[in-house]
N, C-alpha and C positions, 0 to 999 in steps of 0.2 A: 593538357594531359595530366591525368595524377601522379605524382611524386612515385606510387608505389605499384602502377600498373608495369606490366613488362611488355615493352614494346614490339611491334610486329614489324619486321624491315622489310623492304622488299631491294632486293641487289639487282642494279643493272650493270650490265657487262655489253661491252661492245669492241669490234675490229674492224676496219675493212682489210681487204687481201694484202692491201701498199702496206699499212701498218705494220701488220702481224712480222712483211718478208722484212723491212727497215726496223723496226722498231723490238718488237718480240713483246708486244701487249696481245699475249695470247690469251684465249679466249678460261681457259684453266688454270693459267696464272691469276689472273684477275678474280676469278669464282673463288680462287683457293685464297688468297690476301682477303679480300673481302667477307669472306665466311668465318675465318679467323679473327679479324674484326668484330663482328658482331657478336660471337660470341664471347669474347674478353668485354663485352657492353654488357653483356645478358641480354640480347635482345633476339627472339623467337624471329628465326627465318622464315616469311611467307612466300617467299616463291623468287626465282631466279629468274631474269629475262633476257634474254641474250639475244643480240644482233648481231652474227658472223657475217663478215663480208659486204656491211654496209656501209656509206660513207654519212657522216654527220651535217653534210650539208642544208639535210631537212627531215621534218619527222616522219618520213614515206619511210618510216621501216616496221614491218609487222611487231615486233618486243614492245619498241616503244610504245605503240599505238593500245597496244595492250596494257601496259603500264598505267598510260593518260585514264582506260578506259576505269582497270582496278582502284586507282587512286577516284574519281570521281564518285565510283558506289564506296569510297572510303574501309578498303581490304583493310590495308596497313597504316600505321601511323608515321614511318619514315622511310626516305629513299637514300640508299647508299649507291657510291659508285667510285670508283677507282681516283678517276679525273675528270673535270666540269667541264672536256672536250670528250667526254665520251661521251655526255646526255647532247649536246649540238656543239658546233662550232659559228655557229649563227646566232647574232644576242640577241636578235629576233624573236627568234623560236625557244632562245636561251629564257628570256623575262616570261615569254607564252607558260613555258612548262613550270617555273615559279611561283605566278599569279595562280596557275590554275591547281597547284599543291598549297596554294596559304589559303584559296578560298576553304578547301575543305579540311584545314589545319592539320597540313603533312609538313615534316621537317625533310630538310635534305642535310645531306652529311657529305664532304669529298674527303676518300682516306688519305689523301696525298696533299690537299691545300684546305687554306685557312677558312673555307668555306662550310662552316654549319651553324644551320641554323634553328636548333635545338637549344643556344643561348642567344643573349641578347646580342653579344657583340658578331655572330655568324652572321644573323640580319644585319651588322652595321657593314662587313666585309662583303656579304652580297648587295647589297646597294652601293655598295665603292663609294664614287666620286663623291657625289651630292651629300651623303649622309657623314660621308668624313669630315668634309667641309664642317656642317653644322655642328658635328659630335665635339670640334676641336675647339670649334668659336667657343662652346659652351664652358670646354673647360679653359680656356683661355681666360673668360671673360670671367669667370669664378674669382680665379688667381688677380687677375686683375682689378677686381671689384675690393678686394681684402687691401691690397695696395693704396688703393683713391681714396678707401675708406678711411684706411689711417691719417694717411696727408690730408682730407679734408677735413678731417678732425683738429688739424694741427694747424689748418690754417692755411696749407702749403699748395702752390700751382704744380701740378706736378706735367703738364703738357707745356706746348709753346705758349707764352704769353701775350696777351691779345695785345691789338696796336692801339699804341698808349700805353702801357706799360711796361715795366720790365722785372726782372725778378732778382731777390737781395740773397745776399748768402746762405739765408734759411731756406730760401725758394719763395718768398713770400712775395704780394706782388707790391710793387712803388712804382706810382705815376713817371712816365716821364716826360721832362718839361716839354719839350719840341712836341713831339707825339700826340702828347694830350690839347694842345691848342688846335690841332688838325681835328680831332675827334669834337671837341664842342662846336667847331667850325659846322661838321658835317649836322651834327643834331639842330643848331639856329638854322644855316641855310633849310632844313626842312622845314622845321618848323614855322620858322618867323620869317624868313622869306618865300615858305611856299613855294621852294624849288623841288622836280623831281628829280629820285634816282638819278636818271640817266645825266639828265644836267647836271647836279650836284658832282659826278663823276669828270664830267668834261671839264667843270671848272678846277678843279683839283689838278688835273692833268695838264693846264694851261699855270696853276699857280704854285703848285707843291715844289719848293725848292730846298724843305729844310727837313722831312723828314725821313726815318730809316728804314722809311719801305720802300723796296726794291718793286718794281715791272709799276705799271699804267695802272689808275684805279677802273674801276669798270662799274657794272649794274648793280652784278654779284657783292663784289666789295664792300661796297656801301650799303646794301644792305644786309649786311652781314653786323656791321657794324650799328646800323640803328638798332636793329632787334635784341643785339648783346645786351642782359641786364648786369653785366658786369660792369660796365659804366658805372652803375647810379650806384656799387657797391654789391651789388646781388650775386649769384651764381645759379646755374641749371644744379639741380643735384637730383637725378633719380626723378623724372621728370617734374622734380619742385620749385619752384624758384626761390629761392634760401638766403639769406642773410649774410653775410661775410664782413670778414675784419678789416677789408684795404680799403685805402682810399677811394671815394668816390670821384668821376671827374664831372657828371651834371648831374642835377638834383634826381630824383623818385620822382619829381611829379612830372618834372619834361621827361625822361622816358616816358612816364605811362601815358603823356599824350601822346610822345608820338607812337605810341604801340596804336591808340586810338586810330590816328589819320590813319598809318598804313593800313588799318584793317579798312576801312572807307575806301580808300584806295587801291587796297587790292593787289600792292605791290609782293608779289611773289620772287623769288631767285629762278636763271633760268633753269631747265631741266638738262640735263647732260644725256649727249647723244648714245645711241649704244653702235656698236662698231663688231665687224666682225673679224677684227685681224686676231689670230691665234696665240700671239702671246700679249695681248694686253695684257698689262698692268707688271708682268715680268723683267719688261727689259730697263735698264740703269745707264746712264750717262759715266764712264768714269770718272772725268774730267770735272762735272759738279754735282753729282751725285743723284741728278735730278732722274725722275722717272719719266722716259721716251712716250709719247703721244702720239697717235695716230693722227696723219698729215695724208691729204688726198692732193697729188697733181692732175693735172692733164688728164694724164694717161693712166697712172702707176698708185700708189699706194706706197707710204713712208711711215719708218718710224721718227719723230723730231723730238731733239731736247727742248720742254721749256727755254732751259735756263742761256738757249744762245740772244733771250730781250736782254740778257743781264751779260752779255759779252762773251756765254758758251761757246767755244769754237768747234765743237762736235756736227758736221754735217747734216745731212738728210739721209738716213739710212735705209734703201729699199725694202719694204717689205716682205716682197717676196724673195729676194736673194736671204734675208737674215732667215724667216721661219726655215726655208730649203736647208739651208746649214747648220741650223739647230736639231731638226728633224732628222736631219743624216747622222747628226753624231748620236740620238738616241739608239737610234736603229742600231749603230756600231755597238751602243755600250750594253743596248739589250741581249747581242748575241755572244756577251759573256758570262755566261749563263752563271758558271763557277766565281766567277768574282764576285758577282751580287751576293751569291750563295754566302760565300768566305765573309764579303761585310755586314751581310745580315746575322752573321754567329756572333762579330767582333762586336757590332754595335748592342744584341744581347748581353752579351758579358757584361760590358760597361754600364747597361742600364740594369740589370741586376744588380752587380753591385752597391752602384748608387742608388737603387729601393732597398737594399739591407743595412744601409747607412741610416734612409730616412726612418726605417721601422725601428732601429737600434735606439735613435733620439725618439721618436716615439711614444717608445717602450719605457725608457728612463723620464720619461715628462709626465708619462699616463700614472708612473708612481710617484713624483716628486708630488703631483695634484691630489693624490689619495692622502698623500702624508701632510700636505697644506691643510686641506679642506676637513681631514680630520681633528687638528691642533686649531682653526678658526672653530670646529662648532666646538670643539671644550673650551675654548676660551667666553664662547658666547652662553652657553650652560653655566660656566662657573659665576661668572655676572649674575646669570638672574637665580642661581639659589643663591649667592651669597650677599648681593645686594651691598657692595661695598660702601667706602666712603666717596666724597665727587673726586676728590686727589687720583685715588686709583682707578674708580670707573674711569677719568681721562685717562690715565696711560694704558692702561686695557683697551681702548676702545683703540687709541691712536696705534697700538698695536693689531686689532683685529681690522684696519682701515688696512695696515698695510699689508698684512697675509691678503686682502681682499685683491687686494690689488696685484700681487702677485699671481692669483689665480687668475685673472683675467687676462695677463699677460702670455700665462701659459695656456689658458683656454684661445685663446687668438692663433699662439705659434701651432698647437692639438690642429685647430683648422685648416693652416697651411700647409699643415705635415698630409692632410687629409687629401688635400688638393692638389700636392705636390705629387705624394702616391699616383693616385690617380689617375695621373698627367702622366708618370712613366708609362706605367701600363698602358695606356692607352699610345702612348709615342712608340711603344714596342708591336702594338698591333698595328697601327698606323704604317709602320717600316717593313713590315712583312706584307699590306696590301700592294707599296709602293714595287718593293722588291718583285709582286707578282704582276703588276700591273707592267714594271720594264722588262722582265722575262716574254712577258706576253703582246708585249706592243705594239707588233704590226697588227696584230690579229684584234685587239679593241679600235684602233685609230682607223682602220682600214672600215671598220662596222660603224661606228658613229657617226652622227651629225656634227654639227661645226662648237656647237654649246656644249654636248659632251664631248667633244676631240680636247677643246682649251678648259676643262674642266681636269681632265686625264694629265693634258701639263704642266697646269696648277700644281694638280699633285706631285709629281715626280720632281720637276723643277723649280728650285726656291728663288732664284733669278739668271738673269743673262746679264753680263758687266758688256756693255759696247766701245772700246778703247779707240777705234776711227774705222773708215768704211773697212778694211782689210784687217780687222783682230775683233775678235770674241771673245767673253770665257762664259761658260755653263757653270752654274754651280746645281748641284742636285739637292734634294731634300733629304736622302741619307748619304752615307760618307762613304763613298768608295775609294780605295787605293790605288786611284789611276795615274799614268805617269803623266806628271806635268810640262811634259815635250809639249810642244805647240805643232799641230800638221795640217797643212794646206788640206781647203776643201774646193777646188773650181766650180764656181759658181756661174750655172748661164746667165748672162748681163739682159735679164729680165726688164730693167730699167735704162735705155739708153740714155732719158735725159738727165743723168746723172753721172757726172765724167769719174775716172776715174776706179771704178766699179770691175772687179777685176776675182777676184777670191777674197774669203773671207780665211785667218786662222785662226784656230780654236783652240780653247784651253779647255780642259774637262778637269772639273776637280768637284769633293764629297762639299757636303752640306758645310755650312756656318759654324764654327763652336766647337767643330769634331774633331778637322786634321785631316793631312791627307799625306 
């Protein structure tokens, strides 16, 4: 649409009889908020449709059907409406009415929620889940790409250090002695004795006494470790294989044979299973920190700590008692309507603030760089009309080397500051989908499928700490001000074969970083 057309709305309104006597979403209320609306937009009312007395469980109501029909010969160019439970209460028909407004490029507008999609970010709020996911990875990945980049410039490991090494005060990586005899170990047995994978791993697991890796080596493992060209000194960098400053432990050319045989061979790592338990990848071992894995018995379905190969003493946690009593406390914490509300103002404020922090430095970097890069080009001017002697073209130059460098430094932080913005604003949109997505939670979890149900939980919850079969804690993705009493939830003992199994209690508390 162009910038400078005035758009055609078209307002729907809807009640059933329940509503109107509970609620007072009267039908004239709605028309009157709505029209007021639009016209503070400048946008030319085409027609008002109204459903008195209907219920949103399907699109069997004459307004709407009229609506679908005006939008298809493309009347108007956007839909307004009060609340995105007055066009359905079914996402069914919710996505139907959507697709069938973007084919003929209609906006929709809710005057009450984050819902329009007349900019870029409405469409990222109406696609929720999935699009949040991506939008955040991206700016995640930004930030952290600026990060890797510096430290790899400098030389520096900045993740865990691969076996066989280990990392010095700089972060830098240094062989270490034990370690690296297992790693040449593993490269000859392939090579020069022409052992596979799997064997290579069994023998390890009969003869490894000396080094600092913890659990069984396996398939995976090992080859994990031939394929690393960090061995021969190399690194992956941005899918390149790059050069680097550590020690090597076996030569460039045994790697690149043995990159050869495996490709002959064929040895791939295995594939990882997919699972349908609802809070993968959410729940935490307190005890060693490890992240709980889906375990099938007999019967039942478990969440398990890795880390009991390495002497975790944290049980077999049933899966369906833990999801049951995670879900119950949602439900609780959704029907606080006002709390959410109250931390979604609080967490505003604070992330305000801290963008008028970021744009402050900014602001004074975006001038310090005008005032740099103005005194670098007189300085570079002045050189070539005056054409000095070599004495001072050196100290002029060793000067404008260094304004150089100064701009580069402030051109890097300029970036961060970019990214770092960015990242609020988008944490602030992100905390108002959340805050609408637990307001509204039975009524999404209750509609979806099992991929968007653990999609929906992703978001709102940032993990579950599991302390022994009977204590929990939730932590949420924004910070709410809940009391940190602990309250029994009875759990049906879903899993007999797991003694002990009795209630779980729960701790509720706000996000990571916030406070609560």
């Amino acid at each position: 649409m162009e910038n400078n057309k005035i758009l055609k709305a078209a307002i729907y309104v809807r009640v059933s009889t329940e509503e109107q006597a509970n609620e007072g979403y009267s039908i004239e209320a709605q028309k009157e908020k709505l029209i007021a609306f639009c016209k503070s937009q400048d946008w030319q009312v085409y027609n008002i449709y109204a459903d008195e007395g209907f219920s949103a469980k399907d699109l069997n109501r004459p307004a709407i059907q009229r609506l679908i029909q005006d939008a298809k010969n493309r009347c108007f160019d956007i839909v307004v409406f009060y609340k995105l439970d007055r066009l359905s209460r079914s996402l069914k028909d919710l996505t139907f009415l959507i697709d069938t407004f973007e084919k003929v490029n209609i906006k929709i507008k809710s005057l009450t929620e984050p819902f329009d999609t007349t900019a870029p970010v409405g469409k990222l709020m109406l696609n929720m889940l999935g699009s949040f996911a991506q939008f955040e990875r991206e700016i995640i990945g930004e930030r952290t790409r600026l990060g890797l980049e510096k430290a790899f410039k400098q030389g520096k490991w900045v993740t865990v250090p691969p076996f066989g090494y280990r990392t010095d005060n700089e972060g830098k990586l240094v062989v270490d002695k034990n370690d690296s005899m297992i790693v040449k170990k593993i490269f000859n047995l392939f090579l020069k004795k022409n052992l596979g994978i799997k064997a290579i791993a069994h023998l390890l697991n009969k003869e490894d006494k000396i080094s600092s890796r913890k659990g069984k080596w396996n398939k995976n493992s090992v080859w994990k470790i031939l394929r690393n060209p960090v061995y021969c000194g190399y690194a992956k960098w941005r899918e390149k294989i790059v050069k680097r400053g550590h020690k090597a432990i076996i030569s460039k050319e045994m790697y690149d044979e043995v990159q050869k045989r495996l490709a002959k061979k064929n040895n791939t790592p295995p594939r990882t299973s997919t699972s349908s338990n609802l809070l993968l990848g959410l729940v935490w071992c307190h005890n060693c920190n490890s992240k709980l894995l889906p375990a099938k018995g007999k019967h039942y379905r478990y969440y398990a700590c890795p880390g009991r190969q390495n002497g975790c003493e944290l049980p077999y946690i049933p899966a369906e008692d833990l999801e049951n009593s995670v879900l119950d406390e949602i439900v609780k914490i959704s029907e606080q309507k006002n709390l959410i509300s109250s931390a979604l103002k609080a967490l505003k404020k604070k992330n305000d603030s801290q963008i008028q922090e970021l744009k402050k430095e900014y602001s004074l970097l975006k001038r310090k760089l005008e005032k740099l890069t103005s005194e670098q080009d007189k300085k570079i001017k002045w050189l070539s009309d005056t054409l000095p002697d070599k004495k001072t073209t050196q100290k002029i130059g060793n000067y404008i080397q260094k304004l150089d460098e100064q701009i580069k430094d402030i051109k890097n932080r300029l970036s961060q500051l970019d990214v770092e913005l960015k990242s609020k604003e988008i944490n602030h949109i992100k905390a108002e989908a959340i805050s609408l997505f637990l307001k509204n939670f039975k009524f999404y979890f209750n509609e979806w499928d099992a991929r968007r149900k653990r999609l929906l939980l992703e978001s709102i919850l940032e993990k579950i700490i599991v302390y022994d079969r009977e204590k929990i804690q939730i932590k949420l993705s924004i910070p709410l001000p809940l009391i940190n009493k602990p309250f029994e939830s009875i759990l049906k003992n879903s899993s007999p074969g797991v003694a002990g199994v009795g209630g779980i209690t729960v701790f509720a508390s706000g996000g990571v970083g916030e406070g609560t």
